[in-house]
Each structure stands twice: as C-alpha cells, then as structure tokens.
C-alpha positions as CSV (number, residue, x, y, z in Angstrom):
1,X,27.4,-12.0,-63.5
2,X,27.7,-8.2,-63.6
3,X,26.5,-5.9,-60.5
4,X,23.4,-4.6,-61.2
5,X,20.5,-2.4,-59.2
6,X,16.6,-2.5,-60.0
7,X,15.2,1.1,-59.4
8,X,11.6,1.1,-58.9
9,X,11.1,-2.3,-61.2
10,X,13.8,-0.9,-63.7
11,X,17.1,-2.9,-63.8
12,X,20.3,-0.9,-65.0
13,X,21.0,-3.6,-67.1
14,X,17.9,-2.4,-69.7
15,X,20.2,1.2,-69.8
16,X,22.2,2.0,-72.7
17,X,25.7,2.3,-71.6
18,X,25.4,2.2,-68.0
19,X,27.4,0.0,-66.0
20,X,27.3,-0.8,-62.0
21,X,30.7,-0.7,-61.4
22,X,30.6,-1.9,-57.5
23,X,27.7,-2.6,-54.8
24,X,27.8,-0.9,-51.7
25,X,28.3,-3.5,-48.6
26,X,25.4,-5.1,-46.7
27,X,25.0,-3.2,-43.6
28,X,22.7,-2.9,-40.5
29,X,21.6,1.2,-39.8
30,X,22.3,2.7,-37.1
31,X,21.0,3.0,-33.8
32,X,19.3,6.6,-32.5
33,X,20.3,6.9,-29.1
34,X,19.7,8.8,-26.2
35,X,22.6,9.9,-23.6
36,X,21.9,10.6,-20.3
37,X,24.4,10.8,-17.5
38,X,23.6,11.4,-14.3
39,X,25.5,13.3,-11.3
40,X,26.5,10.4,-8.9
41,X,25.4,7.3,-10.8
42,X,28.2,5.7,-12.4
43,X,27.7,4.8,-16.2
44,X,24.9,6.6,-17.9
45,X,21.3,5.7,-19.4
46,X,20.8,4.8,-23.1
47,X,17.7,5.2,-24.4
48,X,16.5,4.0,-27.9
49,X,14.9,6.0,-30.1
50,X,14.8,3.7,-33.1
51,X,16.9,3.1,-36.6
52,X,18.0,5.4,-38.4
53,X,18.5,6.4,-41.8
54,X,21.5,5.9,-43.7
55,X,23.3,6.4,-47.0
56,X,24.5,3.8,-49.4
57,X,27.6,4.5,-52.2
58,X,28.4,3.2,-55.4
59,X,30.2,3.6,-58.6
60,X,28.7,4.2,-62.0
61,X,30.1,3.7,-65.1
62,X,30.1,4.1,-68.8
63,X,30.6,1.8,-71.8
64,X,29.8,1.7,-75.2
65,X,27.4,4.1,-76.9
66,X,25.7,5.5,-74.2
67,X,22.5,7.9,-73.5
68,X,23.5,10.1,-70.9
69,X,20.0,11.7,-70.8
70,X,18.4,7.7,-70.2
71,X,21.2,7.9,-67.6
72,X,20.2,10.9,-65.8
73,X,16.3,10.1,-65.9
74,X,16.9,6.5,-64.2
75,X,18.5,8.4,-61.5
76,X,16.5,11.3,-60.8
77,X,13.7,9.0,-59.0
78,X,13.1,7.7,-55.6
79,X,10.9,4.7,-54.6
80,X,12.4,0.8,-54.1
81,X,15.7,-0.3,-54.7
82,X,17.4,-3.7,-55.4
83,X,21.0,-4.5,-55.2
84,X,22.0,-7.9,-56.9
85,X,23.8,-8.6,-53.9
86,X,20.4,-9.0,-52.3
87,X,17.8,-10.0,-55.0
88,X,15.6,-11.0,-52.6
89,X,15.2,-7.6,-50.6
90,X,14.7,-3.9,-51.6
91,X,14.9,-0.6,-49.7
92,X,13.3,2.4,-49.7
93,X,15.3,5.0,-51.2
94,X,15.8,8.9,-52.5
95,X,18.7,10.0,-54.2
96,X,19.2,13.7,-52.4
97,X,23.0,14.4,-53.3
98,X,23.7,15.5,-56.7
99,X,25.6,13.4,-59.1
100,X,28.6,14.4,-61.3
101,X,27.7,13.5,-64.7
102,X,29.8,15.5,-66.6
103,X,32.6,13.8,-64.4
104,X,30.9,10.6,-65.6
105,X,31.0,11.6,-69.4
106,X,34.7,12.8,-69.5
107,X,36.1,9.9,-66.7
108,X,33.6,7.5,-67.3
109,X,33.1,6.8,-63.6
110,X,31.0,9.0,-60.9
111,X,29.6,7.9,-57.2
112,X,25.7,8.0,-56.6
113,X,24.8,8.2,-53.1
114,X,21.7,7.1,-52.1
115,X,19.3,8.0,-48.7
116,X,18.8,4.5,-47.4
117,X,15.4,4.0,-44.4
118,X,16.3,1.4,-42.4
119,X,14.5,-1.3,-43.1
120,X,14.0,-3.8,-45.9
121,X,11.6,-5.9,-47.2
122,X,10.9,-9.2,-49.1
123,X,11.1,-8.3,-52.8
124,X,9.6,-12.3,-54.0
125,X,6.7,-12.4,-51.4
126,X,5.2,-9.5,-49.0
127,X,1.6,-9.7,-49.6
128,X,-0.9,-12.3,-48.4
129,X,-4.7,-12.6,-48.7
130,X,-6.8,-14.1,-46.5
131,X,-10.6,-14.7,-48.0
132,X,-12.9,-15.3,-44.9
133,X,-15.6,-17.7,-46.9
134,X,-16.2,-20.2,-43.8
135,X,-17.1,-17.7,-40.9
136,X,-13.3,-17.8,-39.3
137,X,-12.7,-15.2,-37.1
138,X,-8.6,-15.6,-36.7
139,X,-5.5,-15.8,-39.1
140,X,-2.1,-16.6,-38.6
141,X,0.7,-14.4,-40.4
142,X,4.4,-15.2,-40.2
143,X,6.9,-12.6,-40.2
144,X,10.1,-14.3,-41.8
145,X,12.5,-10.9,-41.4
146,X,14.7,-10.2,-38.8
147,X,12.9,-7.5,-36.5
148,X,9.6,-6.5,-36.0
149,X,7.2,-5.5,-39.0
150,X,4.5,-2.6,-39.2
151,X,2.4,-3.4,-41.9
152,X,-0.5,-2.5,-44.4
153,X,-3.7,-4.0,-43.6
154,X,-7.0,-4.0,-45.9
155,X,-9.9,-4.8,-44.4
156,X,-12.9,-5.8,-46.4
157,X,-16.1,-6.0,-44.1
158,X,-19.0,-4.4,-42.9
159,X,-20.6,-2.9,-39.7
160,X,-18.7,-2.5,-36.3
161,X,-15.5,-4.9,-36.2
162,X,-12.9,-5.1,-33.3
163,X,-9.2,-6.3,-34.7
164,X,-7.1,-8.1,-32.4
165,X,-3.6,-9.0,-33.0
166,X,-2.1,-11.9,-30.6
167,X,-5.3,-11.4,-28.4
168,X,-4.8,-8.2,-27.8
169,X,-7.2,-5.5,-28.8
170,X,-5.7,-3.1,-31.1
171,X,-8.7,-1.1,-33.1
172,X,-12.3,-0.4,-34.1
173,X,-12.8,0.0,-37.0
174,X,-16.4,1.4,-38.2
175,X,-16.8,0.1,-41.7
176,X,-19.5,2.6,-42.6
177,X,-20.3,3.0,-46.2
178,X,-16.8,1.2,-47.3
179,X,-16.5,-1.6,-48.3
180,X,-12.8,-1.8,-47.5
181,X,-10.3,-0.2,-45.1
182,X,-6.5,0.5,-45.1
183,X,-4.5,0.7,-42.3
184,X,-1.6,1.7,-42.3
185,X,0.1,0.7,-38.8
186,X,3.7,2.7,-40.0
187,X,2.4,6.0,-41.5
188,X,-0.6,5.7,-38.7
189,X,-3.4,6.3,-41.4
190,X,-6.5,4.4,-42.0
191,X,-7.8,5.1,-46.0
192,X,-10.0,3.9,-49.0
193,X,-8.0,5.3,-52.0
194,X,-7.2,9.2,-51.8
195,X,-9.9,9.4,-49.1
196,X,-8.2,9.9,-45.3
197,X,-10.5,7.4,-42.8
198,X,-9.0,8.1,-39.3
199,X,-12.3,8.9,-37.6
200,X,-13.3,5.4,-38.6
201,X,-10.3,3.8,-37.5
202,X,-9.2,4.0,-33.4
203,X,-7.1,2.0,-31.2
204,X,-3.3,1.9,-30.8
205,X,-1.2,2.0,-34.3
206,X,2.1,1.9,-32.1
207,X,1.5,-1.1,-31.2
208,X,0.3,-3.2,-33.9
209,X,3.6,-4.6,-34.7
210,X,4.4,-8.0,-36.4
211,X,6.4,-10.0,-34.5
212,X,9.6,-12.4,-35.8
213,X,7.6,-15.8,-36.6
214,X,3.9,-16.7,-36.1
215,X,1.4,-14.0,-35.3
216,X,-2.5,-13.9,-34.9
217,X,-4.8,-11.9,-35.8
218,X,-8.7,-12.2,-34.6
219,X,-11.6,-10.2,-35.4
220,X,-15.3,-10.0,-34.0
221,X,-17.8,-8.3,-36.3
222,X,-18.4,-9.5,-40.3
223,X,-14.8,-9.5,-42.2
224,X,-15.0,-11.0,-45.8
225,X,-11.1,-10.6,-46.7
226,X,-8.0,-9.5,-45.2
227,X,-5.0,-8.3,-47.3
228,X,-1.5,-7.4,-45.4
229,X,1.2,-6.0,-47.0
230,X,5.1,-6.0,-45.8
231,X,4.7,-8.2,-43.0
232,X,8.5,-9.3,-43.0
233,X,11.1,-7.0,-42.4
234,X,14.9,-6.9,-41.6
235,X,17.6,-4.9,-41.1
C-alpha cells in the first residue's frame, strides 16, 4: 500500500496529485535535562525536566494532474496527525518551517517538516464514559500506552464533590450552577465551554496523572457521569 498521512481527519490520499513519498521513522523524543556538576563530587547530577519536542521529515511528491493550491491548503494547518506506519496513533503537530513548493512543482519532490509534542495517543479508542445510574462512587480506567497519561476529565454532578484518583485526594470541585465540569489535568484548566472555571476547581493538577495499567478513580459527593479523554499515551 502506498505511504500516506491523515491531517486533522484528512488523508493525503483524497488530494489531487499528492503523493507521500516516504514516512519519517518511529522515534522516542528526547529527554530535557539538567547538568549539574559539582566541585569535588565525582560524576555530576541529571535532572529531568521532561520530553521534549521534536521535528518529524518527509518527502512529498507530485503525480498526475495535480492542484497545487489543494496542496498548499492541506498543509498550512496544524492539529493531529497520522502516519500509516502507525494507524493506530496520532501526534500533535504544527508545521512552522516553510515548504518549497515551487521546488515541488518544477522537481516534483519537496521535504515538509513537521513540529512533533512528544507524546501520542490512541487514534481507535481514547474516550470512555462512565454513567453513574446505581450510586457507585469508584471507576476503574486503564491506561494501555507506554508512560504516564494527563487527561481530560468531564464531570457531570452537582453540589460539593471531592475526586480522588488511586485513593488519593486530588480536587474539589464546587459544581455550582454547572451542570458539568472539565478538567483539564495537562493545560491545568477547569471549564464549561468558552467559560474558564478555576475558582471552582482546586487541588493538585500535577499530580493527577494516569498511570501504565489499572487506575481508580473515587468520588464523595452526587456525580451522574464521568467522561475522560486521552487516558493512554506513549512515546
């Protein structure tokens, strides 16, 4: 089968004339580090800082009767991409350098780099929800990725509720006049639509991390659904 990418649900199959001429390799990002050496003590002290971001290159192509302006609109985006090397995954992306087009129209080949985060996610199934309709107060989530996740929770509920993840306090959450909160445990950012809910959210965001395999999360206080997004994630 021939290479192909999806860009934000688009595959560059459905583009006149474009061809994906090679994928770039599967790779794991880097590590940010910290360097320390110290007068007398042999060796020195790393400290992690977290993964960084990264770029990813490919070649484009031409064949056929083409529509360069189709071509240059599918790549001036950002959003989720998805290699066909990995169908099941997709990244985060932008596309910062500039590509060559006309070196694309007159040699029919041109290189697209693309700003890679770190991590990625399930691209078949990264959503569950949970309907609370017999008075439970606990679910169990399973991160199938490689690493920790940080993900997107929507609470549905009312009044005062405490969340818990693997019996550890983590926020309270005053429900107010919503119906339903989001938190999101990566940006740090509790919302209902456009409308920013921190002062109803507190409690530690750094960490509420998923970790690889089962997880629990327990509640006191009335919750009618939960719905959490990206709960696996690799590298």
């Amino acid at each position: 089968m021939r290479d192909y990418i999806i860009l934000n649900g688009t595959s560059s199959q459905t583009i006149s004339g474009l061809l994906i001429q090679n994928l770039p390799p599967i790779s794991k990002p880097k590590q940010r580090v910290e360097v320390e050496e110290i007068d007398g003590r042999d060796g020195d002290i790393i400290t992690y800082l977290g993964y960084g971001a990264y770029d990813k290159e490919f070649e484009i192509g031409l064949y056929g009767s083409f529509d360069i302006d189709e071509i240059i609109s599918y790549f001036n985006s950002e959003g989720t991409v998805i290699f066909s090397n990995e169908p099941d995954k997709y990244y985060n992306y932008q596309i910062i350098e500039q590509i060559d087009f006309d070196k694309l129209i007159r040699y029919r080949t041109a290189t697209v780099k693309m700003h890679m985060q770190p991590f990625k996610y399930s691209a078949e199934d990264n959503q569950k929800v949970f309907s609370n309709t017999g008075g439970e107060t606990s679910i169990s989530i399973r991160n199938v990725g490689n690493i920790y996740s940080r993900p997107i929770i929507t609470i549905t509920g009312s009044g005062s509720i405490d969340l818990y993840l693997n019996g550890n306090q983590l926020f309270s959450i005053n429900m107010g006049n919503y119906t339903s909160i989001t938190i999101d445990t990566n940006l740090m950012n509790a919302y209902n639509g456009s409308t920013l809910l921190n002062r109803n959210v507190t409690g530690s965001y750094d960490n509420f991390k998923l970790n690889v395999g089962n997880n629990t999360i327990s509640w006191s206080g009335t919750i009618t659904q939960i719905e959490i997004d990206n709960y696996s994630r690799w590298i």
